[in-house]
N, C-alpha and C positions, 0 to 999 in steps of 0.2 A: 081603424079607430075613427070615431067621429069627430066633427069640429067640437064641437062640447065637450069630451072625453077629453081632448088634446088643451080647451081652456083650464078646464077643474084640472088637471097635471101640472099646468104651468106656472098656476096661482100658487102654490109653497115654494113655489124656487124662486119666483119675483118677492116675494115674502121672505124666505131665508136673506136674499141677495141685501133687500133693503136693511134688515136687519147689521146684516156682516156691515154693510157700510156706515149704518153709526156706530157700530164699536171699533171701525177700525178708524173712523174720523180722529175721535179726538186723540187715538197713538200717533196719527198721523200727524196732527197739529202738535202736539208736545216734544215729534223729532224737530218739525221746522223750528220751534220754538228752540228747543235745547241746541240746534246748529246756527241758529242764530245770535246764540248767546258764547257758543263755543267761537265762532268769527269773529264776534264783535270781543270780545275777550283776547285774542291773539292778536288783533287790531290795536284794541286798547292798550295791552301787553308792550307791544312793537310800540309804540309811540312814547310810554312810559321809558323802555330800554333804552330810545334812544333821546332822550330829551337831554338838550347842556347838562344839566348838574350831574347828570350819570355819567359822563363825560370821562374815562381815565387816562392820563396818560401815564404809559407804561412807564417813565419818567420822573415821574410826580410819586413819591415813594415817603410813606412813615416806616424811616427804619430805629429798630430797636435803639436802645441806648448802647454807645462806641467804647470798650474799652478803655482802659487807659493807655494804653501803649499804641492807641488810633489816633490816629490826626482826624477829628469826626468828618468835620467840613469836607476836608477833600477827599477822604474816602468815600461819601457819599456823591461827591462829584464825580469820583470816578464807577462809580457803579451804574451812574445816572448814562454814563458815556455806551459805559458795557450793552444798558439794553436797550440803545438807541436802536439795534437792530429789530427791533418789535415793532406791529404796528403801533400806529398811534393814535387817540385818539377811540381807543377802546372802549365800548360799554364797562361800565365795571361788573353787569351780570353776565359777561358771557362768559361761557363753562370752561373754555381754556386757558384763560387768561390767569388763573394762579398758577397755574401747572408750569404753561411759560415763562413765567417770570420765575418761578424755582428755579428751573431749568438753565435759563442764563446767567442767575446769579449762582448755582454752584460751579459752571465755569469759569469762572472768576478766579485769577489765581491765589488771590487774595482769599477768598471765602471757603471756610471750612468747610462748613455744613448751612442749609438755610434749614429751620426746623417749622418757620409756619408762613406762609402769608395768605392772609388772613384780608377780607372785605369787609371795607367799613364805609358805611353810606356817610353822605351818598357820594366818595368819588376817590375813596382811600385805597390805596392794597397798605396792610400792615405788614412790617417783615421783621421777620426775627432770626438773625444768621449768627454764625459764630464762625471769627479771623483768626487766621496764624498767628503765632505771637513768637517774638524774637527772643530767643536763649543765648545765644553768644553771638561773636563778632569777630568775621576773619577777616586775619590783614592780605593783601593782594593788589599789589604793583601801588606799593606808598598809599594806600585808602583804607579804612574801614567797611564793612560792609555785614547789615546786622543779618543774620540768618534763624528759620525756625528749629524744630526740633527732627525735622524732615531736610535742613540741607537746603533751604530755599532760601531765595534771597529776597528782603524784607528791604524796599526802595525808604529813603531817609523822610523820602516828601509824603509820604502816606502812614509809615512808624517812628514808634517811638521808643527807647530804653524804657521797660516797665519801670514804676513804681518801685518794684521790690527789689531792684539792683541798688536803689540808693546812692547813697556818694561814695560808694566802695569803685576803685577802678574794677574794671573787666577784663578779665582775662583775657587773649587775642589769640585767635586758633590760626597755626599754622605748618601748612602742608607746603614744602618742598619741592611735590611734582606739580600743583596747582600751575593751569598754564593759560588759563583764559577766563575772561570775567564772566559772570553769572550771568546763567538764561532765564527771563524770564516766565514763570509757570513753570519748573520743571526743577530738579533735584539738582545744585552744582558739587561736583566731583564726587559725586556715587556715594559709598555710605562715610567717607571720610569725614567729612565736616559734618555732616548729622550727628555722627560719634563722639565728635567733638563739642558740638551745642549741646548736647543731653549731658556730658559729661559736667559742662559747663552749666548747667542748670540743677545737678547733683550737689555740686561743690557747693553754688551758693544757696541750695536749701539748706545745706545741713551744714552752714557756718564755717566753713573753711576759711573763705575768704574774707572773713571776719577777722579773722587769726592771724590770716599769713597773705601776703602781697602775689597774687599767682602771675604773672608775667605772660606768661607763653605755654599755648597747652600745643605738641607739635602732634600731628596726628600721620603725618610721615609714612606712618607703618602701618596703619590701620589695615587688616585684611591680605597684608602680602606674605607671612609665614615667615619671616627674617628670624638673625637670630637675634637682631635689636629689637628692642621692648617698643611695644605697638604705639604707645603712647607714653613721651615725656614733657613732663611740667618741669617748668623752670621758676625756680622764687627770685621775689625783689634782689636778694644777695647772688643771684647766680646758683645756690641748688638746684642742682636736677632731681629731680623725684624718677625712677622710671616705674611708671606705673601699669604699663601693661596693657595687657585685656582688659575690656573694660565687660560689666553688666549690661551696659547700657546696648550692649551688643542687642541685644533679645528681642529689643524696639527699634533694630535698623534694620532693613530687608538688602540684602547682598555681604552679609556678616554672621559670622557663628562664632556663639563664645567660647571658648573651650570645655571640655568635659569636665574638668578638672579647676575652673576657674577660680581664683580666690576673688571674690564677691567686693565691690567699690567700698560696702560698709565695713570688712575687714580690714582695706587699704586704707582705708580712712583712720580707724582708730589705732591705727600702729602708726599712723604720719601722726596723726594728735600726741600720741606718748612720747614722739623726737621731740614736738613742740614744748614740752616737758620741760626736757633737759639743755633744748637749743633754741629759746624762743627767736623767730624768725628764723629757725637754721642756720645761723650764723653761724659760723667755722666749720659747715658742712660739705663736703663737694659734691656727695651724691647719696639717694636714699634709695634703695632695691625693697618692694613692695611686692614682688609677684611669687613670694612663697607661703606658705600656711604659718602665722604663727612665725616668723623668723623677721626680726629687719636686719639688713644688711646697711652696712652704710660706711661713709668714709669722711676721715678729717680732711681738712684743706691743711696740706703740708706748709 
C-alpha cells in the first residue's frame, strides 16, 4: 500500500476519534461535576451533622407526660441514669440512635413498653413509654410494699397509690411462705402475689371495697392443690371469706384455673347478697364462695 493510500485511510479515524472526543467531553465534565457536588454535599452533610445544636445527648430526653401514680421528676431521673451507658454527645441524625435508646429504655424495670421515640430538631429524642402501675400492697417483715399486676415490686421513691384507690384503705396481700424481700426487675414469689394484685384490682373495680373493709387478701395457697381454699379474705369484723380460685388466674403465667371454676363475678355477687343481710358481715364467721350458686356460711356463736 502506498504512503498516500495509508494517509486517505487514516484521515476518518482521526476524524471519527476527534469527533468521539467532543461528545464524550462534555459526559465527562458533567461526571466531575456531579462527583464534585456529590463530595462536597457529604462534606457539607458531615459538618451539618455534626455542628453543637445537632448535638444529643442520649440523656437530654422529652418524655411523655407521667402518670399519676409516677413521681415524674425522678422517674425521669432515673431513666436519665439507665442510659448513661450510651454514648454521648450523639448527632441526633445518626441512624442508631433511636433504636438505642428504645432498646435501653425497655430494659428498664420500670418500663412497659416504649412505643415511639421520635427526633425533633434540632437536638430532641421525644419518647413515649408506658409504666407498671401498682394494684396491691404486700405486707413483708413489718413494711408495705406496692406491687404490679405481674408480682413486681413498685419502689415508694419512684410510685405512687393511683388515683383511683382514693381514701378507701387497701387491702394487704399476704403469703405465709414469703421469705425474702423483693428483687428488683423480676417477679417476687412466683404467681402468688400477682394473684393477689389482680385480685386486688378486681375487687376495687367493681366496688367491693366500697362496701366492705377488706383487711387481708392471704394468697397462702395460691397453686399448691391443698384442700384449703387458695385464697382467703378477711373483713374489718374478722370474716373470712374463702374465696378460692380465682379468674384472675388466666393472667398469671405458672397458674391454671380450674376447669370447673366459679368465675370472681359469680363470687362477687353472692358475697354482695350476704352484704344484704349482714352489712359489714357482722355476726359472720365464715363465708364459702367456691360452689355454683350455693353460699355457705356460718354465724359467730
Amino acid at each position: 500500500m502506498s504512503k498516500a493510500t495509508a494517509r486517505s485511510a487514516s484521515a476518518p479515524r482521526r476524524s471519527a476519534l476527534k469527533w468521539g472526543l467532543k461528545l464524550l467531553l462534555p459526559v465527562v465534565m458533567t461526571a466531575l461535576v456531579a462527583a464534585a457536588v456529590w463530595f462536597g454535599s457529604r462534606k457539607l452533610w458531615r459538618g451539618v451533622v455534626h455542628r453543637p445544636e445537632f448535638q444529643v445527648e442520649p440523656v437530654a430526653l422529652s418524655l411523655n407526660g407521667f402518670p399519676d401514680w409516677i413521681d415524674g421528676s425522678r422517674m425521669a431521673e432515673e431513666l436519665r441514669k439507665e442510659l448513661g451507658r450510651l454514648p454521648r454527645a450523639d448527632s441526633l441524625f445518626q441512624k442508631d440512635l433511636a433504636h438505642a435508646v428504645q432498646h435501653e429504655l425497655r430494659a428498664s424495670p420500670w418500663v412497659l413498653d416504649v412505643t415511639k421515640v421520635e427526633r425533633q430538631l434540632p437536638n430532641t429524642l421525644a419518647i413515649r413509654a408506658s409504666f407498671r402501675k401498682p394494684m396491691g400492697q404486700v405486707l413483708f417483715a413489718d413494711r408495705l410494699y406496692m406491687v404490679d399486676g405481674d408480682g413486681h415490686w413498685l419502689p415508694e421513691e419512684l410510685f405512687e397509690p393511683p388515683l383511683e384507690w382514693g381514701e378507701l384503705p387497701s387491702p394487704v396481700i399476704r403469703d405465709s411462705l414469703l421469705n425474702e424481700p423483693p428483687p428488683t426487675g423480676a417477679r417476687w414469689d412466683g404467681p402468688r402475689l400477682a394473684a393477689g394484685a389482680r385480685l386486688t384490682d378486681f375487687l376495687r373495680r367493681e366496688g367491693l371495697l366500697a362496701r366492705l373493709r377488706i383487711e387481708t387478701i392471704d394468697v397462702t395457697g395460691v397453686g399448691r392443690d391443698a384442700a384449703e381454699p387458695d385464697i382467703v379474705l378477711t373483713a374489718a369484723g374478722g370474716a373470712q371469706i374463702k374465696w378460692g380460685k380465682s379468674s384472675v388466674y388466666d393472667q398469671v403465667p405458672g397458674v391454671e384455673a380450674a376447669p370447673h371454676l366459679v368465675p370472681d363475678s359469680e363470687k362477687l355477687a353472692m358475697l354482695l347478697s350476704k352484704l344484704d343481710d349482714y352489712p359489714g358481715l357482722q355476726g359472720i364467721r365464715y363465708v364459702e364462695l367456691r360452689f355454683h350458686g350455693k353460699v355457705f356460711f356460718a354465724e359467730r356463736g
